[in-house]
N, CA and C atoms as an extended XYZ file, in Angstrom:
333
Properties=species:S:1:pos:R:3:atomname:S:1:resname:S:1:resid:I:1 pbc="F F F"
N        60.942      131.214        4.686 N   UNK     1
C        59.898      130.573        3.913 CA  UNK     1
C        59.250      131.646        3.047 C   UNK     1
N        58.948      131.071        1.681 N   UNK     2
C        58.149      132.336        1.223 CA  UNK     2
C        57.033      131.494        0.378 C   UNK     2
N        56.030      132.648        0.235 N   UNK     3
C        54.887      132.254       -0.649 CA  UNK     3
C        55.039      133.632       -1.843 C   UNK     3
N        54.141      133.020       -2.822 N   UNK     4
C        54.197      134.059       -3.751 CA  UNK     4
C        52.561      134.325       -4.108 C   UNK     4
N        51.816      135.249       -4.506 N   UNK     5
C        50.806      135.803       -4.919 CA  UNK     5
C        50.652      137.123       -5.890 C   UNK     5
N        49.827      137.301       -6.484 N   UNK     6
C        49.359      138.165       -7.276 CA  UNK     6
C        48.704      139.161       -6.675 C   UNK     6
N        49.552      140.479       -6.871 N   UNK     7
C        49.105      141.723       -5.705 CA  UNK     7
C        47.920      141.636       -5.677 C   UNK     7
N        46.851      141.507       -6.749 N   UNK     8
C        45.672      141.900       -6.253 CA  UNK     8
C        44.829      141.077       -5.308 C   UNK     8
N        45.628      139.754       -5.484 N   UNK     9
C        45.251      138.979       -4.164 CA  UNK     9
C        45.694      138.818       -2.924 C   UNK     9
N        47.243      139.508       -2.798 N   UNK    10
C        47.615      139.413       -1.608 CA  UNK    10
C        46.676      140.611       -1.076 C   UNK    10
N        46.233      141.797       -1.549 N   UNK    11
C        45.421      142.919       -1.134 CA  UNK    11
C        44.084      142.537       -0.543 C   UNK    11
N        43.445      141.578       -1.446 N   UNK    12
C        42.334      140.991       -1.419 CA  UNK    12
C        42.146      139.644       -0.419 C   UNK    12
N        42.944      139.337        0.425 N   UNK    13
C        43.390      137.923        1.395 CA  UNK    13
C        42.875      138.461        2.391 C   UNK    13
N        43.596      139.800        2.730 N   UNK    14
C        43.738      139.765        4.269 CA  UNK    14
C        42.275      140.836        4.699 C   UNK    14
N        41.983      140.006        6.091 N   UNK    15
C        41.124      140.153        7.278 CA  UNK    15
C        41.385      140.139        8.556 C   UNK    15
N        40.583      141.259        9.274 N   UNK    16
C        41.529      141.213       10.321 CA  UNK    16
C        42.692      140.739       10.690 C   UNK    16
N        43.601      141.351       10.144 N   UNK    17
C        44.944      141.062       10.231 CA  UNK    17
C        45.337      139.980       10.261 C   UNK    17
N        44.815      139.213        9.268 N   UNK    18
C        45.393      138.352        8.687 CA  UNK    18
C        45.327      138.302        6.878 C   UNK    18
N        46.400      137.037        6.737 N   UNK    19
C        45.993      136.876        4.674 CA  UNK    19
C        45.657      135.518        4.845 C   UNK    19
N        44.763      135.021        4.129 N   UNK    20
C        43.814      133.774        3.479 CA  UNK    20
C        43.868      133.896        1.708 C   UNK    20
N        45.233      132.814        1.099 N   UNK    21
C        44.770      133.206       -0.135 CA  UNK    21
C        43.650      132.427       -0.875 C   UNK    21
N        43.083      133.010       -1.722 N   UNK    22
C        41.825      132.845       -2.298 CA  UNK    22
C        41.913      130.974       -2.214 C   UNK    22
N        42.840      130.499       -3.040 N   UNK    23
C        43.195      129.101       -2.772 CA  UNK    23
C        42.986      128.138       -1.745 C   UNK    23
N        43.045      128.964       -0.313 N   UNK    24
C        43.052      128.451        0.702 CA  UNK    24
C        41.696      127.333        0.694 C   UNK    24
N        40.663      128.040        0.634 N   UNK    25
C        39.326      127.332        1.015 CA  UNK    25
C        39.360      126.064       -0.039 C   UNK    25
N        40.082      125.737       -1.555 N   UNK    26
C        40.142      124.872       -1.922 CA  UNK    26
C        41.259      123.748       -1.351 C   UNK    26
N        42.643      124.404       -1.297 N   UNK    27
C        43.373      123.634       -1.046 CA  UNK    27
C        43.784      122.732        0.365 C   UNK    27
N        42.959      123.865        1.344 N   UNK    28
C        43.043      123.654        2.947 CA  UNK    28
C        44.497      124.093        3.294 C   UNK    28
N        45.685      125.035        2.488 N   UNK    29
C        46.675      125.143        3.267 CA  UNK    29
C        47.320      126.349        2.064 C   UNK    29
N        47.956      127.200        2.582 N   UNK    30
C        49.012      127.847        2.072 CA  UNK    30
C        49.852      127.284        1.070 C   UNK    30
N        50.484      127.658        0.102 N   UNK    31
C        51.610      126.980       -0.604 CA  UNK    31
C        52.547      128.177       -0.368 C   UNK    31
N        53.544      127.201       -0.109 N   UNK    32
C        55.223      128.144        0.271 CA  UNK    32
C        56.037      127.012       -0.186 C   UNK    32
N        57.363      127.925       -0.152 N   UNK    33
C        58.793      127.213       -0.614 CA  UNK    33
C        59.758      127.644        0.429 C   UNK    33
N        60.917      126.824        0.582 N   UNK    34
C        61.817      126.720        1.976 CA  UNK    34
C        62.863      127.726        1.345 C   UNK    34
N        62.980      128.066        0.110 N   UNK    35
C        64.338      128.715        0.037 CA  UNK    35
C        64.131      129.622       -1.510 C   UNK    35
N        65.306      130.376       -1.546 N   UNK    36
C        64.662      131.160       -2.787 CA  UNK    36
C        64.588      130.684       -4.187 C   UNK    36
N        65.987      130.178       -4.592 N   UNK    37
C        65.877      129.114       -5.542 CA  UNK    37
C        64.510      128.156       -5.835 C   UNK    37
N        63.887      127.517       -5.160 N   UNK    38
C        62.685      127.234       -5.239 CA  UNK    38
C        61.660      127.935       -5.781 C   UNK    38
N        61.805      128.952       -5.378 N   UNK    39
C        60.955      130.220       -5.066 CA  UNK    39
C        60.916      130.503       -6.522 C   UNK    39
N        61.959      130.702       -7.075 N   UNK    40
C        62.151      131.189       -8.809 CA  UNK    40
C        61.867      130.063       -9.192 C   UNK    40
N        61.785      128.922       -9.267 N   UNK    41
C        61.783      127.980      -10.153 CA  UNK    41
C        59.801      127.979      -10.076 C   UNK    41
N        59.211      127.617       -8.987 N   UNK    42
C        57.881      127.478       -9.229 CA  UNK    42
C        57.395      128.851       -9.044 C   UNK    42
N        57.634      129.949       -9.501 N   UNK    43
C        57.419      131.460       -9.701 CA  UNK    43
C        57.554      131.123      -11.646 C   UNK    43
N        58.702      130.731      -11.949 N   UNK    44
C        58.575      130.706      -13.860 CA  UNK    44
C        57.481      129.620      -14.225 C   UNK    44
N        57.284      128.328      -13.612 N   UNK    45
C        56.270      127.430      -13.888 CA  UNK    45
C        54.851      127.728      -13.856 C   UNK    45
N        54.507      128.513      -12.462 N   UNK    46
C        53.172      128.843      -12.274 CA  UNK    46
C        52.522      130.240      -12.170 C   UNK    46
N        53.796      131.336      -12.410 N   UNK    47
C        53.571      132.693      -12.695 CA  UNK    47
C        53.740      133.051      -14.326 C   UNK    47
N        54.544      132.693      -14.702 N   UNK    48
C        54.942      132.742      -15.885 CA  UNK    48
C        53.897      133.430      -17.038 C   UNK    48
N        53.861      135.034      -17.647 N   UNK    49
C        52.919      135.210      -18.208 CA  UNK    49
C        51.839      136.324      -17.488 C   UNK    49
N        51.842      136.181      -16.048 N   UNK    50
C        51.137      136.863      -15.332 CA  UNK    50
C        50.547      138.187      -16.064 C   UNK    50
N        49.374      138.590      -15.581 N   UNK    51
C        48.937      139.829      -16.130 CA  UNK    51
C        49.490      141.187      -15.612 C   UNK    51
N        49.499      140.364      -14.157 N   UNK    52
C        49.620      141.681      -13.019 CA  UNK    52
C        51.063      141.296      -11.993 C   UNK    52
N        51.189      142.356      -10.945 N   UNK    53
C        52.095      142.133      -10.899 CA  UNK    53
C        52.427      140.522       -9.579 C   UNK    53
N        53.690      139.806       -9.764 N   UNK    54
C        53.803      138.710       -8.935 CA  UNK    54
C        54.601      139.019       -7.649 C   UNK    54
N        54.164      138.865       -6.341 N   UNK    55
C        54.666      139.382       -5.160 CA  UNK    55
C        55.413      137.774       -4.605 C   UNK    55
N        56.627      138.261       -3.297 N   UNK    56
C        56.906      137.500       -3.569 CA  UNK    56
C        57.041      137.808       -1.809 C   UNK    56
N        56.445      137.119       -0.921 N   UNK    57
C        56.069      137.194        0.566 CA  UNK    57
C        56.701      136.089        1.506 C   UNK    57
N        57.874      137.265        2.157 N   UNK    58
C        58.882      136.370        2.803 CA  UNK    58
C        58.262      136.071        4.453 C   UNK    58
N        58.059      134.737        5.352 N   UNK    59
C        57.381      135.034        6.344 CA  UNK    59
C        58.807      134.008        7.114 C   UNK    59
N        58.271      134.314        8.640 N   UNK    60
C        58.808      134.037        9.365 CA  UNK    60
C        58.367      132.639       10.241 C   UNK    60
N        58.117      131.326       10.119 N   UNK    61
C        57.864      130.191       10.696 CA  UNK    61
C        57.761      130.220       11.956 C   UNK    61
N        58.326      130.589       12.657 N   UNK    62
C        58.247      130.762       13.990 CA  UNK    62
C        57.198      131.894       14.440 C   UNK    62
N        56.386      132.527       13.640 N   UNK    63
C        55.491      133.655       13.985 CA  UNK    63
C        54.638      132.977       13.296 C   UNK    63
N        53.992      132.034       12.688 N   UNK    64
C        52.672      131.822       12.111 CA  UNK    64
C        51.398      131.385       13.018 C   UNK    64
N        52.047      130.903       14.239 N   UNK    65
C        50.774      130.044       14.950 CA  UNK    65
C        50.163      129.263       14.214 C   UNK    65
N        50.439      128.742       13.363 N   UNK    66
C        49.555      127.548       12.505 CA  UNK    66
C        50.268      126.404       12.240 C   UNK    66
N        49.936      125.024       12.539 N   UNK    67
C        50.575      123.936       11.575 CA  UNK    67
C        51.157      124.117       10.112 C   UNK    67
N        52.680      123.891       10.070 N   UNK    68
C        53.296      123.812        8.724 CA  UNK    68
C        54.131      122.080        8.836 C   UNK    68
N        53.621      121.984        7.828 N   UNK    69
C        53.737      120.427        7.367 CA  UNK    69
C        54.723      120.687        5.794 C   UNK    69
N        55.673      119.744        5.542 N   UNK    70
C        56.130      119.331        4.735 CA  UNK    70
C        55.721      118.540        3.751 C   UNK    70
N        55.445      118.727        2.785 N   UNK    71
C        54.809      117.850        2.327 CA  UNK    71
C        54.879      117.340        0.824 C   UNK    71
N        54.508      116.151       -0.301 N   UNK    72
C        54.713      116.618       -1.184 CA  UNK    72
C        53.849      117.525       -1.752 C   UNK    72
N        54.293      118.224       -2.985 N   UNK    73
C        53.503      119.049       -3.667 CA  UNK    73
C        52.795      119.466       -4.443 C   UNK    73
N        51.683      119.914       -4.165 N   UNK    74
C        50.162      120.035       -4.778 CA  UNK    74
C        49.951      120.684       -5.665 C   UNK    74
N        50.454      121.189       -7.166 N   UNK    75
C        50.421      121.812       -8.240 CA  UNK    75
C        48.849      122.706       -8.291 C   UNK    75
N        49.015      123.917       -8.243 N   UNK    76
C        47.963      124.869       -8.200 CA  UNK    76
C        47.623      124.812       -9.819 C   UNK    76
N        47.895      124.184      -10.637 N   UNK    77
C        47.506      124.348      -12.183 CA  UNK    77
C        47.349      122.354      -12.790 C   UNK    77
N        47.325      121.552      -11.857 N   UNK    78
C        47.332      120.069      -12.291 CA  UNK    78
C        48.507      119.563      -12.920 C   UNK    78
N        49.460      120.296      -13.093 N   UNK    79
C        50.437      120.165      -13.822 CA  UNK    79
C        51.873      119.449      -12.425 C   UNK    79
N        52.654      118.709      -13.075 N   UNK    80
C        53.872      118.520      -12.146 CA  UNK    80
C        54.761      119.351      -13.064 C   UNK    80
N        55.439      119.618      -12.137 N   UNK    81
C        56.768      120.783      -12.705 CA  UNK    81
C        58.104      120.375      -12.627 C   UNK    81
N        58.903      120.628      -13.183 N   UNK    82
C        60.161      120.024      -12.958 CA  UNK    82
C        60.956      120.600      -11.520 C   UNK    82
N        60.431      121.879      -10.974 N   UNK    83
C        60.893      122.025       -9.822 CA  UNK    83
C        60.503      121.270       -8.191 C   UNK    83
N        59.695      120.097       -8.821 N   UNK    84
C        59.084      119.380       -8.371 CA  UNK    84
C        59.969      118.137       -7.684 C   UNK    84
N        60.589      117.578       -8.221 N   UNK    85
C        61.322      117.020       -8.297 CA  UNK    85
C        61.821      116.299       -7.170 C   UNK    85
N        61.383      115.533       -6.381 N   UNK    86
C        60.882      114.883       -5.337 CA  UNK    86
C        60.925      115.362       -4.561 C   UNK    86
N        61.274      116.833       -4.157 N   UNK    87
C        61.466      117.437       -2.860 CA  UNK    87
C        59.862      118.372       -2.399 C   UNK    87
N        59.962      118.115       -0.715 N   UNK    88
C        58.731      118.473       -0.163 CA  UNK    88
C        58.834      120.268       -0.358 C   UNK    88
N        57.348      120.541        0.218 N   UNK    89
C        57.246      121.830        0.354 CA  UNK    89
C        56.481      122.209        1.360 C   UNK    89
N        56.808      123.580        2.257 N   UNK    90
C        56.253      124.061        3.209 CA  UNK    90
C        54.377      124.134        3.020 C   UNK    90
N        53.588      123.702        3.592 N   UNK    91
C        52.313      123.917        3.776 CA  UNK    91
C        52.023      123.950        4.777 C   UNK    91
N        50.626      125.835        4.543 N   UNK    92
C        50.992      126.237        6.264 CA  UNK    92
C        49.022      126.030        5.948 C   UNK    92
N        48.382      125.682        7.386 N   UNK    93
C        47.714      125.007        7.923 CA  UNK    93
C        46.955      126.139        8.499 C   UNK    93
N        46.264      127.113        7.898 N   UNK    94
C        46.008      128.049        8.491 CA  UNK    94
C        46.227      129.660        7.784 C   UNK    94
N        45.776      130.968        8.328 N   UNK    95
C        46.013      131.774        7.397 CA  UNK    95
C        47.385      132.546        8.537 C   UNK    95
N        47.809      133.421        7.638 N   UNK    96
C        48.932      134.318        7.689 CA  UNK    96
C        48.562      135.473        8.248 C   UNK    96
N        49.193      135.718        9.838 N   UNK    97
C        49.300      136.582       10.899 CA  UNK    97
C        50.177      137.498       10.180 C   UNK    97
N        50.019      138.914        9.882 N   UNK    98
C        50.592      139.972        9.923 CA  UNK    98
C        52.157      140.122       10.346 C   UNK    98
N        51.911      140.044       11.477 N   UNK    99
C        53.488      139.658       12.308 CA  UNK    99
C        54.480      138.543       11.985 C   UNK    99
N        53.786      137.879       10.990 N   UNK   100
C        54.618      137.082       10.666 CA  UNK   100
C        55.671      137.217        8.928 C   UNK   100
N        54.599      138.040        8.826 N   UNK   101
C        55.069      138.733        7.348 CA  UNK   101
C        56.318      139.528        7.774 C   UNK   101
N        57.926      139.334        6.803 N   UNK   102
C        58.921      139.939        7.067 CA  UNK   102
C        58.911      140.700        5.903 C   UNK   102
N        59.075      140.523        4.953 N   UNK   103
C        58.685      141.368        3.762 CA  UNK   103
C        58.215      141.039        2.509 C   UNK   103
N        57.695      142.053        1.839 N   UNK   104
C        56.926      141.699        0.782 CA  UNK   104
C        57.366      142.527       -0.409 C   UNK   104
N        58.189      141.764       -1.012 N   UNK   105
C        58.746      142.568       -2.300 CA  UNK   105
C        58.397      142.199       -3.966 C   UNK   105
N        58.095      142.667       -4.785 N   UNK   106
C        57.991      141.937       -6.855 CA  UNK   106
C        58.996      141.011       -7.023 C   UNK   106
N        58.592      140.571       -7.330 N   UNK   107
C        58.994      138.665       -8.261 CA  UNK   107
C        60.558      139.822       -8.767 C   UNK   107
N        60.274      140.834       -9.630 N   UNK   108
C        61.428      141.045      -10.244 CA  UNK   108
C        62.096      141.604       -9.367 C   UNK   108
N        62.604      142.086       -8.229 N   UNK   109
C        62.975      142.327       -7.339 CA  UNK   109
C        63.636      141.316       -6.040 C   UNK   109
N        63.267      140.296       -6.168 N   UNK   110
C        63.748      139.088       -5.681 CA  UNK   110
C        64.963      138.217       -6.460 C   UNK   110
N        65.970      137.780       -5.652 N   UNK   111
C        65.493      137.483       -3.746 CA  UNK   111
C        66.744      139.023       -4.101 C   UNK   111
C-alpha cells in the first residue's frame, strides 16, 4: 500500500512516532493506493506541478493497527480524476505507526 506526501509534510506529520497527514483532521482517514500503477496515476493528477519535493511512502497493512477500509474515492482537490475510475481505494482510519513504514523514497524514484 502506499501513500504519497510532500516532504515537508511527511516531516511535519509525525508525533511520537507516529505520521498524521495534515489532511487527516479534515478528511478523518489517510489516502493510499493498493498498487503502484495507481500510485503514478493519482501522483500526475494531484501532484502534478508540485513546488517541493513528492514522497512516495510504501507501508505495510498488516503493521498499521488501524482500520483500513476500501472505499470509494475522496479527491483531495474536488476534482474526479480519471484514475478514478470506479475502483476503490485504501483508507487508513487512523495515523501511521513508524513500524509500519517500509520505505520512503521521491515520486521520481518510484516504484
Amino acid at each position: 500500500m502506499f501513500h504519497l506526501a510532500l516532504a515537508s509534510e511527511w516531516k511535519a506529520g509525525w508525533r511520537a512516532g507516529q505520521y498524521t497527514p495534515a489532511r487527516f483532521e479534515t478528511d478523518g482517514f489517510v489516502h493510499c493506493c493498493d498498487d503502484a500503477q495507481t500510485t503514478l496515476k493519482v501522483a500526475a493528477a494531484s501532484f502534478s506541478g508540485a513546488a517541493e519535493e513528492v514522497l512516495v511512502i510504501e507501508l505495510d497493512e498488516a503493521l498499521l493497527g488501524v482500520e483500513v477500509k476500501r472505499e470509494a474515492p475522496v479527491s483531495v482537490d474536488g476534482a474526479v480524476h480519471a484514475h478514478h475510475d470506479g475502483r476503490v481505494f485504501p483508507h487508513v482510519y487512523g495515523p501511521i505507526p513508524a513500524a509500519a513504514v517500509v520505505r520512503v523514497v521521491p515520486l521520481s524514484a518510484f516504484p
